[in-house]
N, C-alpha and C positions, 0 to 999 in steps of 0.2 A: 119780716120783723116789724111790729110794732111799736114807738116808744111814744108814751104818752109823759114829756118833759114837765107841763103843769102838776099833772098828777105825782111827778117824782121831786117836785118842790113842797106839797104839801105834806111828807110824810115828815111824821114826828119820831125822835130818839127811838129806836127800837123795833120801830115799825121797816117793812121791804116792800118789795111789787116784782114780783116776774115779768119777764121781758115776753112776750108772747112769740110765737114761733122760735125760739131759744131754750130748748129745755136747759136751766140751772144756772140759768143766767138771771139775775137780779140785782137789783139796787137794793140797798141798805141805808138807811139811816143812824147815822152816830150822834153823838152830843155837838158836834159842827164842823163833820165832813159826812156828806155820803158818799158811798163807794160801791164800785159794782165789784159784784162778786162770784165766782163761777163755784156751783155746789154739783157735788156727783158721789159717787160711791167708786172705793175699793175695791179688789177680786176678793176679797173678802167681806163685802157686805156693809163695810164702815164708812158711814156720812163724811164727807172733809169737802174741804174750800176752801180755793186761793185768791185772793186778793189782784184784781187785774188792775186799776188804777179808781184815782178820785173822779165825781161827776162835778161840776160839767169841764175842768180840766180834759178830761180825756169824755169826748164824743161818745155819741149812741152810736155812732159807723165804726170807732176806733175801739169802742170793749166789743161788736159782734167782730172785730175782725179777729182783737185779741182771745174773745171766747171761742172761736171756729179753732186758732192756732192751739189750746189747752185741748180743747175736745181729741183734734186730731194726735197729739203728741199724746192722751191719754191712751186713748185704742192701737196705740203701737206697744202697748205696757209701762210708760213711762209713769213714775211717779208723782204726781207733780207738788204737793205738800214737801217731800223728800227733795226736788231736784230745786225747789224758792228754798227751802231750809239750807242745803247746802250751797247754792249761792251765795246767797247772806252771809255764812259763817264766811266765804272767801272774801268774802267783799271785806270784813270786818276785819280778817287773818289779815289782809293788803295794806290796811290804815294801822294795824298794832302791831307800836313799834317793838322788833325784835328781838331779844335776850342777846348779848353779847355772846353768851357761852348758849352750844344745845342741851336746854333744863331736860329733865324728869318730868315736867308739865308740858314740855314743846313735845316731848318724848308721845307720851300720852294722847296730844290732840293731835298727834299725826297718825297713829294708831288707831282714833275716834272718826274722824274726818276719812282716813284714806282705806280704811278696813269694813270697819263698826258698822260705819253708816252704806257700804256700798253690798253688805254681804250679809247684814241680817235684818230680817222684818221691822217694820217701827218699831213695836212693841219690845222688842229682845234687842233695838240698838240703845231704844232709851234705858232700860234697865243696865244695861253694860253700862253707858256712858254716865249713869247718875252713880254706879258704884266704886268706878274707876275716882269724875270728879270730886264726891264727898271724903274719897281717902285723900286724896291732893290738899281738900280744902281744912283737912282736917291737921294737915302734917306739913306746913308752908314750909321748912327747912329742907323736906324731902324733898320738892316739888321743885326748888330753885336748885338743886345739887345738879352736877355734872353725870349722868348715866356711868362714866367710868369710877366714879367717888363713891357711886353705891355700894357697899358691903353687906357681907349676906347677916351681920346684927341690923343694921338699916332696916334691909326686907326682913328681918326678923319681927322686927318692933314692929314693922307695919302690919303685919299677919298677926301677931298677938292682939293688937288693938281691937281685932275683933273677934278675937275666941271665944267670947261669949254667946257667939252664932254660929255655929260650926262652917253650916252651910255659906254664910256669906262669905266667911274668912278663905273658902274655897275656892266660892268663884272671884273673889277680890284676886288671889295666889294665881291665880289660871290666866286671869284678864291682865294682871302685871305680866305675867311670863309671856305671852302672848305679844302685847307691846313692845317688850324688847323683841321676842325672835324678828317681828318686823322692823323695827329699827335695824337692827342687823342684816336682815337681808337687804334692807333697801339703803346697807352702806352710810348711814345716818349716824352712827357710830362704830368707833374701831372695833373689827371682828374679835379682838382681845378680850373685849368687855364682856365680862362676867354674869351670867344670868341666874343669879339668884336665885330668884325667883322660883325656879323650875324644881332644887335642891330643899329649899331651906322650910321646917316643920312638914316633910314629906311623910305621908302615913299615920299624920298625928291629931288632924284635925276631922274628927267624927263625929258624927250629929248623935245627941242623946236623948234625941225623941220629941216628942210639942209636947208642949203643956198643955193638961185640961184642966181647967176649973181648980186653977193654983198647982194641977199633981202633973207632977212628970212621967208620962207613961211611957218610954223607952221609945224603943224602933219597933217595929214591926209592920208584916204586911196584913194591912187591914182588910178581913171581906165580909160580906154579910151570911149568915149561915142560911139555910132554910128557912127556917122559923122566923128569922129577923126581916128577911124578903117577904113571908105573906104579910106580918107585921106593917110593913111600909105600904106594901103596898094597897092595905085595906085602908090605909088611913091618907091614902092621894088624895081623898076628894076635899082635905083638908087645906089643900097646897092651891095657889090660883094656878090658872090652865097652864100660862108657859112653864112652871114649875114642874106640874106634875108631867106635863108631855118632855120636859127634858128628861127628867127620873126615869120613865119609860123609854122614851131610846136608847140613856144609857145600857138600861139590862137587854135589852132583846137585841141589842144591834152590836156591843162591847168595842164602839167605835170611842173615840178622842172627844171631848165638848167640842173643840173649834170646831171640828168636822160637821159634827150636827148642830153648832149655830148657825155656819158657811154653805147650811144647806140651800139649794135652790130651786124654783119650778124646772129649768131645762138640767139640772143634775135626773130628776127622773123619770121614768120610762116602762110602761105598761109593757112590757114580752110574754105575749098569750097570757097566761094565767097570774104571771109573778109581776110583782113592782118592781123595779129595781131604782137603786140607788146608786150614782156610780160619783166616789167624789174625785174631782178631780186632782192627778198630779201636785199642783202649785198648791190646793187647798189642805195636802196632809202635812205633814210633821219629818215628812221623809223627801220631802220636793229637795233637797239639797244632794239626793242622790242620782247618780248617773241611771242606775238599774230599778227606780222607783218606777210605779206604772200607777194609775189611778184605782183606787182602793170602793172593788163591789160589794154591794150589797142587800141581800135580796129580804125585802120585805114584811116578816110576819106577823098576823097577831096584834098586837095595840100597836106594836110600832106602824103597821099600816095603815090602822086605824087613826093616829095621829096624823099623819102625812098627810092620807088624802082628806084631811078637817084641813090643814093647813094649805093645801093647793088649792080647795077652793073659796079660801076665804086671801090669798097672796095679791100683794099691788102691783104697780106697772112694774117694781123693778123685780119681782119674782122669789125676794128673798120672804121664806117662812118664816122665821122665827123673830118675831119681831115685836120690841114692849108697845107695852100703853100710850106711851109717850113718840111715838113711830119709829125711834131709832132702832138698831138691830141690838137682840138680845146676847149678851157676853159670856164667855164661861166665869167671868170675872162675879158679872151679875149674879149668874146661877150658883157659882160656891160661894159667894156673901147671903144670898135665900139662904142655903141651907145652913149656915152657921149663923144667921140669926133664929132659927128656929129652932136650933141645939139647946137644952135649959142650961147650960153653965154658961151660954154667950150675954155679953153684955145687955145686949138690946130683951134677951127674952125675964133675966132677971129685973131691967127697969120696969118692963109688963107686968110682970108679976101673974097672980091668975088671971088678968083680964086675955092672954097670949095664950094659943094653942102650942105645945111644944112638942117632938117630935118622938114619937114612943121607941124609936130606934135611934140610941145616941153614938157620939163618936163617929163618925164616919165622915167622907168627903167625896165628892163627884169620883174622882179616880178610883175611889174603894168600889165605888158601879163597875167600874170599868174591869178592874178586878175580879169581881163574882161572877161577872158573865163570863168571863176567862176563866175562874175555877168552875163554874158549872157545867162548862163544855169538855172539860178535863175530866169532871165526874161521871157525866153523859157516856165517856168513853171516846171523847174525839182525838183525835190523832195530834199530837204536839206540834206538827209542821201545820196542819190544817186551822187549827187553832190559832195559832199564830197570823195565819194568810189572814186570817177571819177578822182580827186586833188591827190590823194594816202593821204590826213587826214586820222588819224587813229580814230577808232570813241571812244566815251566815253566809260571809263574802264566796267559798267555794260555792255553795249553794246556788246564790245570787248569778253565780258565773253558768253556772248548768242548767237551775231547772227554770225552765219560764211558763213552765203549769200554771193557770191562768185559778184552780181551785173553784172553777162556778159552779159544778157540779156539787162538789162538797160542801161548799158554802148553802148552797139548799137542805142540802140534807142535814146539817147538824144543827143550821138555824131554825129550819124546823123543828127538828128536836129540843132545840131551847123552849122557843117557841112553848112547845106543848108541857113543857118542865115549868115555866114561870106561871101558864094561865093555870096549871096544877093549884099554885101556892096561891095561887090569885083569890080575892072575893068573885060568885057566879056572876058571867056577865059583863061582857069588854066593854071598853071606856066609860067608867064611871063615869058619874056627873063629880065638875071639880067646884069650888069657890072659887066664884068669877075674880 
């Protein structure tokens, strides 16, 4: 380890310096403190960093010691953004002073803290906890009530508050119910106490479809037909590359976005002739299950075509998909592209004709996800195969019996996608895209 102390005085607001032999370890500059800071990635791919202490307060020997102690606590799977987050919040919990009576709000951030945060991904604890906190913050009489004072007009009015969203007013219903049943198991309130929540506008609140372009076009399951696939697809070279190579894995491969953002150099694997792709466990949508196994997938066509552009242009940390700007690219990223390139979206109407807009409208990443799953249907593929192929987990008896691993099958049908998509395709794989 090198530190060069002079050199870590002259940096201005904004400015860092990497600590040498320390991968992600560096000093920072702020407006008048700098601070060393340990940067690393997630198992899925996402930049983060924790704050180890102030310079020169804490020593160049006492942040590598502190940097060594994150490192190792990382590669045992810890969190470490998640486990400074909930410290804090305890530390905070310990100084504020406590409700005489247990609120509806204590109710909640025991629920938030003791659940939320220990048992779903960041992403899915902050959505819980900001939908949870905004109805609290919304409803301060509710919030200060005694759990057994709730009445199911209470939970009623707070469910209606948001019937204007079907969907939120669902998961807001779910995430209350939820709260209590753990308050009650964990004896936090009398088992007498009534759960609402669980009963109250039950089977009443259903989504009436998204709006396009002011019109409310109901429900339905969106796919691309034929026609509308070679459509897109002659018109990829329109799209910059990370764009159009997501568009492309979604159909050839009818995997999840996360999946193929979360992609990585040691996810794949040259077997004689085939590429495969194999995502790991933790990285699908089903890792919360006991009988989940890592989700294959073998390679054809632009989708391979993509991959191997992308492993050989991959950085130290191996992960493919990644913007302009070096951070990894999001599913979040990728369905905001495509709905600023829709003409009814805000951004393509500011453009006006100076914007290319997208000759196949209405759709979203998951409608990909979709067609490649109704093509292989069309194709003639087997509903259980199909499914193996999506990474669906199959029905719990199912789950119990068959442990068919489907590589075989997953060759053969994906091939036959394969040779279905290049059909509709313009002649000639990987088009050139707009850089």
């Amino acid at each position: 380890m090198y530190f060069d102390a002079r050199a870590a005085k002259l940096l201005q607001p904004g400015q860092s310096m990497a600590i040498e032999g320390c991968p992600g370890l560096r000093i920072v500059a702020g407006k008048s403190v700098k601070t060393w800071i340990y940067r690393h990635r997630d198992p899925a791919g996402a930049l983060k960093q924790v704050r180890l202490g102030a310079w020169p307060s804490m020593s160049a020997q006492a942040a590598v010691a502190a940097w060594s102690a994150a490192r190792d606590a990382r590669s045992t799977g810890v969190d470490l953004v998640a486990q400074r987050r909930k410290a804090r919040q305890e530390a905070q919990a310990a100084t504020r002073p406590q409700p005489a009576v247990y609120d509806v709000a204590r109710l909640v951030d025991d629920y938030i803290t003791g659940h939320i945060e220990v048992e779903r991904k960041a992403a899915g604890a902050t959505a819980a906890r900001n939908i949870l906190q905004s109805a609290l913050q919304a409803h301060p009489a509710l919030a200060a009530m005694a759990p057994a004072d709730v009445t199911r007009q209470h939970a009623f009015d707070l469910i209606d508050w948001r019937k204007a969203t079907p969907t939120q007013a669902q998961k807001l219903r779910s995430l209350m119910g939820a709260a209590w049943d753990y308050a009650l198991d964990a004896g936090r309130i009398d088992g007498a106490t009534p759960n609402w929540w669980r009963v109250v506008m039950r089977g009443r609140l259903r989504s009436k479809g998204k709006i396009v372009d002011g019109q409310r076009v109901g429900r339905r399951r969106r796919y691309l037909t034929d026609a509308e696939v070679a459509t897109l697809l002659a018109w990829l070279p329109n799209m910059h590359q990370l764009g159009a190579d997501v568009t492309v894995m979604y159909l050839w491969t009818g995997t999840r976005g996360a999946e193929i953002l979360s992609m990585r150099a040691e996810h794949v694997v040259l077997d004689g002739d085939v590429l495969w792709w194999t995502v790991p466990k933790a990285l699908t949508k089903n890792a919360r299950f006991d009988d989940a196994v890592d989700l294959r997938v073998p390679l054809f066509g632009r989708a391979r075509g993509v991959v191997q552009r992308r492993l050989d242009a991959a950085g130290d940390d191996g992960l493919l998909f990644v913007a302009e700007s070096g951070r990894p690219y999001s599913q979040h990223d990728y369905s905001t592209y495509i709905y600023d390139l829709q003409p009814y979206s805000p951004k393509s109407k500011r453009l006006g004709r100076q914007r290319e807009v997208l000759p196949v409208i209405d759709w979203t990443a998951h409608n990909l996800r979709r067609t490649a799953r109704t093509m292989l249907a069309a194709l003639g593929c087997p509903n259980e195969v199909g499914e193996a192929i999506v990474g669906h987990m199959p029905r719990d008896i199912e789950a119990t019996y068959n442990a068919h691993s489907y590589d075989a099958e997953r060759l053969h049908w994906l091939a036959r996608l394969d040779h279905k998509l290049d059909s509709l395709a313009p002649s000639g794989r990987g088009l050139p895209v707009r850089p």
